[in-house]
C-alpha positions as CSV (number, residue, x, y, z in Angstrom):
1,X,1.3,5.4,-7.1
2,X,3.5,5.9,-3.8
3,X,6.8,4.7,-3.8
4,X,10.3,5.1,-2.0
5,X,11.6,7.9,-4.4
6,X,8.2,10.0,-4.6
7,X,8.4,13.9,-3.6
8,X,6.9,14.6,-0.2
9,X,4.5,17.2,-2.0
10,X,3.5,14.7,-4.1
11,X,2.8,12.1,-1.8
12,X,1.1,14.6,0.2
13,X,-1.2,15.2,-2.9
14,X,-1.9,11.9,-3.1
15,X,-2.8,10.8,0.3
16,X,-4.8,13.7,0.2
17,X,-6.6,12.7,-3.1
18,X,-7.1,9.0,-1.8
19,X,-8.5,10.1,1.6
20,X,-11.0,12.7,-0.7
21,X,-12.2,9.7,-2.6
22,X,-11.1,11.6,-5.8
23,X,-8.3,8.4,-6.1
24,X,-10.2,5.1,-5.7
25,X,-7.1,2.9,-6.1
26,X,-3.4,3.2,-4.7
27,X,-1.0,1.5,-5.6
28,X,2.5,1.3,-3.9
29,X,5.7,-1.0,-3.3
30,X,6.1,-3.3,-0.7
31,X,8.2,-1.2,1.5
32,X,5.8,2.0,1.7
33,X,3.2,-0.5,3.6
34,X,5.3,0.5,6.6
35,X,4.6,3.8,6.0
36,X,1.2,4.7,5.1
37,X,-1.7,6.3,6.8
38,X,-4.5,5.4,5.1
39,X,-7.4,2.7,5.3
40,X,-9.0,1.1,2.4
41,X,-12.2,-0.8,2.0
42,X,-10.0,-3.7,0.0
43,X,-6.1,-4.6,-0.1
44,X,-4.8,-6.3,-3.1
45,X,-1.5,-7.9,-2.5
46,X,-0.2,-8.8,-6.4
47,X,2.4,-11.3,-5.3
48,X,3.7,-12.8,-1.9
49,X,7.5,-12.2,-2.7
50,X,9.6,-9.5,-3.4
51,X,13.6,-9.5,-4.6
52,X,16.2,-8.7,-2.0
53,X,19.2,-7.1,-4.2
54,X,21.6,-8.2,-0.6
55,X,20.9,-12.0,-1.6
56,X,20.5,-11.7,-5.1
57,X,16.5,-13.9,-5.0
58,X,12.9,-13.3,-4.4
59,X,12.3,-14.0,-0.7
60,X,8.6,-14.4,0.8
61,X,7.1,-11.7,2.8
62,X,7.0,-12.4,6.4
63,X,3.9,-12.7,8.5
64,X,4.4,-9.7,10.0
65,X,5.0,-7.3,6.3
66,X,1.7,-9.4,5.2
67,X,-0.6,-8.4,8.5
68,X,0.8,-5.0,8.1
69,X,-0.8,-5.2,4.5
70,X,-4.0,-7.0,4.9
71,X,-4.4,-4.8,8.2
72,X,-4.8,-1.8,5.9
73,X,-8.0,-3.2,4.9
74,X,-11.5,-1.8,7.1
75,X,-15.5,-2.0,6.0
76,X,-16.1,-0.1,9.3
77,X,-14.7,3.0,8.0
78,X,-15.7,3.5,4.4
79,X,-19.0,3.3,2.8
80,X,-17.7,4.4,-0.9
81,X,-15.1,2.1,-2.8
82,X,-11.5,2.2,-2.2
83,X,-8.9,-0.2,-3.2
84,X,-4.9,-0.3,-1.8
85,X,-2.6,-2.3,-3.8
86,X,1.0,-3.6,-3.2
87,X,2.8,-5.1,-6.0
């Protein structure tokens, strides 16, 4: 899992693992879709809103945040199984 608070070693592990195939599924919060690297061979996006602590309520993604997510999907690139998932 990749999140805001991870350890840069750590994540660095990680990504590393995932682009190994060693990980076949990462998962990680809505905000880190900004800031990831990798390509996957599927995206699962676990729910369309997320809570904005400013406002107090959920508030949809934007088009945008969900083409950043969905664009993290490629066939061309992978033959084996990988799977990135935002919750």
């Amino acid at each position: 899992m990749i999140y805001e608070g991870i350890d840069e070693a750590d994540r660095e592990i990680v990504d590393e693992l995932f682009q190994a195939g060693a990980i076949q599924i990462l998962v990680c919060t809505y905000k880190m879709s900004w800031d990831l690297s990798q390509s996957s061979y599927c995206v699962m996006i676990m729910d369309t809103t997320r809570y904005d602590g400013q406002e107090k309520r959920y508030v949809d993604y934007t088009i945008p945040d969900m083409l950043q997510m969905v664009g993290k999907a490629t066939t061309t690139k992978y033959s084996n199984s990988k799977c990135l998932v935002y919750w």
